[in-house]
C-alpha positions as CSV (number, residue, x, y, z in Angstrom):
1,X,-30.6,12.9,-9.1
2,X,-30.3,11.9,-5.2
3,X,-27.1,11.6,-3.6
4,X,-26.6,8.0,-2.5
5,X,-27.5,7.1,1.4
6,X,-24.8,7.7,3.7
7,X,-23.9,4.3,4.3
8,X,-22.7,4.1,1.2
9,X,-20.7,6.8,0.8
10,X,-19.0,6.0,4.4
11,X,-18.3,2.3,2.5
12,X,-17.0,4.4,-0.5
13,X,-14.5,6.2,1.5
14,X,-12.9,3.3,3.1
15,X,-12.0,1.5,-0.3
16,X,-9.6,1.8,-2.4
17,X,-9.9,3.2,-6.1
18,X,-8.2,0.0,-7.2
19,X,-10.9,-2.5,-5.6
20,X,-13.3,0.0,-7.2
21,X,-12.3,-0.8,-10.7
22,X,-12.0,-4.1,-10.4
23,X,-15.8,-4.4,-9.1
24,X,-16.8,-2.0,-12.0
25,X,-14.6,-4.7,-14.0
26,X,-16.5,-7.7,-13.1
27,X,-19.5,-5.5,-14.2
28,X,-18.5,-5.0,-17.9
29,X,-17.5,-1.4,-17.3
30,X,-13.7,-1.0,-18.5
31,X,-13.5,2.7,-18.8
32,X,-13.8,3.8,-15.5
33,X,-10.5,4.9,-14.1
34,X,-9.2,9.1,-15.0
35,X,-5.9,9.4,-17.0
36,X,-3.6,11.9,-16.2
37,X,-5.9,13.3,-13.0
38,X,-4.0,13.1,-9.7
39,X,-3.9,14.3,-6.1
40,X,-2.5,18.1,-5.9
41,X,-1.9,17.5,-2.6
42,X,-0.4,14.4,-1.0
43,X,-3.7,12.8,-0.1
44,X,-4.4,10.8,3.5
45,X,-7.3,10.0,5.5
46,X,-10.5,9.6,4.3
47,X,-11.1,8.6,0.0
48,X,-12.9,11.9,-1.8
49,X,-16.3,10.9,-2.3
50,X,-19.2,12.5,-3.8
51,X,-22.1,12.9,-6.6
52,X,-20.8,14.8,-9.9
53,X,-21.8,17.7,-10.5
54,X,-20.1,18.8,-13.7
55,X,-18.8,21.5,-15.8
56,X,-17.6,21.5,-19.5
57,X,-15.6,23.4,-21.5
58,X,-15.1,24.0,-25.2
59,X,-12.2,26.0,-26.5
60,X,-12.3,29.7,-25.9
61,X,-12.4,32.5,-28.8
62,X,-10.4,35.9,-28.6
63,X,-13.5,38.0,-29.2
64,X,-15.8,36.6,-26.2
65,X,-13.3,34.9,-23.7
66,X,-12.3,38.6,-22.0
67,X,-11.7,39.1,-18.6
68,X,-14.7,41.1,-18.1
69,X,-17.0,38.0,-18.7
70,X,-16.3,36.7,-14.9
71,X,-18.3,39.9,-13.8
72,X,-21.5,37.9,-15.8
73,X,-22.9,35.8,-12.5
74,X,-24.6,33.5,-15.5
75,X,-21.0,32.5,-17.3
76,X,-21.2,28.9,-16.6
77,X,-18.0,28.7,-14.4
78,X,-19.3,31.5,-11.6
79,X,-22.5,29.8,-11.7
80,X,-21.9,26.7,-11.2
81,X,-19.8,27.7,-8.5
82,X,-22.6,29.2,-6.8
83,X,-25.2,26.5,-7.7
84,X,-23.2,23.3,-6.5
85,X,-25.0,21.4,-3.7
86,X,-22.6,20.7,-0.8
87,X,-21.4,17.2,-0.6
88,X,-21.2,17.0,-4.2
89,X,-17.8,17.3,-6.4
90,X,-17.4,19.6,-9.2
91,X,-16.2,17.6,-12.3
92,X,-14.6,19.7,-14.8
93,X,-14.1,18.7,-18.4
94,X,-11.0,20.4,-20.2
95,X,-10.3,18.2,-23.0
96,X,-7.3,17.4,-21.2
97,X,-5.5,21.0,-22.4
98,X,-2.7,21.5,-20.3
99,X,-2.2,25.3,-21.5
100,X,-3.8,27.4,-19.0
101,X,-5.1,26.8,-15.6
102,X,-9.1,25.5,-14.9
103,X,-9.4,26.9,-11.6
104,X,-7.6,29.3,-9.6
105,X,-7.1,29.6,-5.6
106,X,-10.7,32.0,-5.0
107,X,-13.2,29.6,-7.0
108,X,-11.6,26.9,-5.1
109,X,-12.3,28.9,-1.4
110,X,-15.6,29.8,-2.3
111,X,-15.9,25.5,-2.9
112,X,-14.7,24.7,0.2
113,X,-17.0,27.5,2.0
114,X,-19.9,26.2,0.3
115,X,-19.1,22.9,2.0
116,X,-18.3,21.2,-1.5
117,X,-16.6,17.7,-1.2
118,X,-13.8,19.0,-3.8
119,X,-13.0,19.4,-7.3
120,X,-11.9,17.2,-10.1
121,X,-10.6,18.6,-13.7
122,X,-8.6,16.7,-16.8
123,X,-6.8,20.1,-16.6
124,X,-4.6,21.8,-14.2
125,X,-5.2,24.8,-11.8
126,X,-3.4,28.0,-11.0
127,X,-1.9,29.1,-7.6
128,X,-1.1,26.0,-7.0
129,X,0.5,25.9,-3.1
130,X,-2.4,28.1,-2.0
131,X,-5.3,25.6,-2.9
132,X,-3.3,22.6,-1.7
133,X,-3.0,24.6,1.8
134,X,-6.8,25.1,2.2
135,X,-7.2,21.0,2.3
136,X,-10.3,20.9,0.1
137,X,-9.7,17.6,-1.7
138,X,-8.5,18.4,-5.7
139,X,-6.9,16.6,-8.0
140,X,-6.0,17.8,-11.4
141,X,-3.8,17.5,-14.2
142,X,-0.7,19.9,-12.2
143,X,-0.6,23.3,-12.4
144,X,-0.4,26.5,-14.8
145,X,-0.3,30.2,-14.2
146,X,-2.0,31.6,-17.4
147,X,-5.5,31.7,-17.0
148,X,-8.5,30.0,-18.3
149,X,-9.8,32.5,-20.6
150,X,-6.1,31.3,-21.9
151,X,-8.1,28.1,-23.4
152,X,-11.1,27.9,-22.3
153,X,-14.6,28.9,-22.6
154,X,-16.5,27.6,-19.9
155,X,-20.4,27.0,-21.6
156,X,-22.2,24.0,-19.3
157,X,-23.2,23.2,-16.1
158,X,-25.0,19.6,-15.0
159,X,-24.1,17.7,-18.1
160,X,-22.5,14.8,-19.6
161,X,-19.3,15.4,-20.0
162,X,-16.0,13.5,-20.4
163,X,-12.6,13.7,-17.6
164,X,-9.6,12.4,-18.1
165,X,-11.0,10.1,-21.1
166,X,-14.1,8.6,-18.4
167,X,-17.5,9.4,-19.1
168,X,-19.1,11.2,-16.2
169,X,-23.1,11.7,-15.8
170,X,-24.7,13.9,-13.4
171,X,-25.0,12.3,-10.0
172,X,-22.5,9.7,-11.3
173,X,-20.3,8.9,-7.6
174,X,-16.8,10.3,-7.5
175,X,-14.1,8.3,-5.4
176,X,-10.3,9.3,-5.5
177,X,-7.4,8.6,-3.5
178,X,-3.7,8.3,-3.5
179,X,-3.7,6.2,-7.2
180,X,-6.1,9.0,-8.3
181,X,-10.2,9.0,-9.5
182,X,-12.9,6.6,-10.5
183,X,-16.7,7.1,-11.6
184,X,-19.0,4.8,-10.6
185,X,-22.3,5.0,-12.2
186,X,-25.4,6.2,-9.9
187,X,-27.3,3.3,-10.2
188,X,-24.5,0.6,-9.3
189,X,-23.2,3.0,-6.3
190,X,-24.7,0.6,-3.3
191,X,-23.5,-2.5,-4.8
192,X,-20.6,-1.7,-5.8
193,X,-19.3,0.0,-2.4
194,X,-20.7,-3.7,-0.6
195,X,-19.0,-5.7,-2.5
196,X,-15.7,-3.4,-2.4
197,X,-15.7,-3.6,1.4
198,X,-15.9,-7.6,1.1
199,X,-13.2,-7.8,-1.5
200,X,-11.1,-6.0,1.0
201,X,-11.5,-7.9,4.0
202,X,-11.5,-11.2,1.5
203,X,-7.5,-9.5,0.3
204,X,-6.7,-8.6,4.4
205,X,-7.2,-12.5,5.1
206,X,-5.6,-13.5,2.0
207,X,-2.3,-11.1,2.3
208,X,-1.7,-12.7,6.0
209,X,-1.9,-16.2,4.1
210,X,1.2,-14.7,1.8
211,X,2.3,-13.4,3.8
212,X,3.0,-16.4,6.1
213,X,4.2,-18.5,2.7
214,X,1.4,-19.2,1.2
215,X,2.1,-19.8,-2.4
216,X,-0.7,-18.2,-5.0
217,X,-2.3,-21.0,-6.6
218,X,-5.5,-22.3,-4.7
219,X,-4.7,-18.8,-2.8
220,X,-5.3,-15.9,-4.8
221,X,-7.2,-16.6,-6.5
222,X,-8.6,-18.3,-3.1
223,X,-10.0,-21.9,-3.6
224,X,-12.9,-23.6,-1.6
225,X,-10.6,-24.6,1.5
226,X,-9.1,-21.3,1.2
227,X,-12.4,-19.9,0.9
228,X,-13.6,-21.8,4.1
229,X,-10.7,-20.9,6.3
230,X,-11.3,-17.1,5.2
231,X,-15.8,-17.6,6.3
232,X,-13.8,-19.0,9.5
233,X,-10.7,-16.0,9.8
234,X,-14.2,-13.6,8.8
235,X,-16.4,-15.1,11.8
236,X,-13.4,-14.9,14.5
237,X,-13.5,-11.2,13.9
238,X,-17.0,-10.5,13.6
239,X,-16.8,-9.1,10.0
């Protein structure tokens, strides 16, 4: 699946994951916002924002999950490592099992040298410090020392899978930020970043209104005059 143009994904990276939601609300989509996935990293600048591209994992079994499977360039965690497009996000699906790490410091260089937008996983990651050093944009469940093979068998790459208790498609647009990570379905990517960026500016002109002692009713919500004196505030400033 294409990645979305560029001028959305600038849009995307401007708004915040709340605003998200509450477009993907207004939709009919309820389920949209991760559980227990945050930041590793206290996160600034620029939203992460990419197309999934994903990774599941079922639990692992003593008699296959041995440390000499990571030599095997086809087990589905190297590969999809080494298959990732840059500019997408690696979404990982780990059941939410908080026993053993996901990912580990090397996978997570060889991400940001393949020029991967950043990593997402319902389960936490190993050497922890280290990967919040190199800057590549992950947020995780925390972290764990013992390793995957611990309690997990990675087995798909490019597949539906579930994070943090969201359904995520292939090519489905990853945003996170400070509050932590939303999925917004391909196919509503555009519209949804537009009208994000108007809800903003519509909340910038309506927090200086409450700012100046506004009370909320016939504010926020806004009403028509309040709606007229924001087309006006909008036009002064060229939005």
């Amino acid at each position: 699946m294409p990645a979305p143009d560029s001028v959305t994904l600038e849009a995307l990276r401007h708004v915040s994951t709340a605003t998200l939601t509450t477009q993907l609300f207004k939709r009919g989509l309820r389920n949209t916002f991760m559980q227990g996935v945050a930041p590793l990293a206290a996160h600034s600048g620029p939203n992460l924002v990419g197309p999934a591209f994903t990774l599941r994992n079922i639990p692992s079994r003593e008699d296959i999950d041995v440390l000499e499977l990571f030599a095997n360039p086809e087990y589905a965690q190297r590969k999809c490592v080494e298959t990732i497009p840059a500019g997408y996000v690696l979404v990982q699906d780990c059941r939410g099992e908080r026993g053993s790490a996901s990912f580990g410091s090397i996978l997570t260089q060889r991400l940001q040298v393949r020029g991967v937008a950043g990593m997402v996983s319902d389960g936490p990651v190993r050497d922890s410090v280290t990967i919040a050093a190199l800057g590549l944009p992950v947020f995780c469940a925390g972290a764990s020392a013992p390793p995957n093979l611990l309690r997990h068998h990675a087995i798909d790459i490019d597949v539906p899978i579930g994070c943090g208790g969201v359904a995520v498609f292939p090519g489905d647009v990853i945003v996170g930020d400070t509050d932590g990570v939303v999925v917004i379905p391909h196919e509503m990517a555009a519209d949804v970043a537009q009208a994000a960026v108007e809800q903003e500016h519509l909340e910038e002109f309506l927090t200086e209104r409450i700012r100046d002692g506004a009370a909320l009713p016939g504010t926020y919500p806004p009403n028509e005059a309040t709606r007229a004196a924001y087309d006006a505030w909008r036009q002064a400033r060229k939005r």
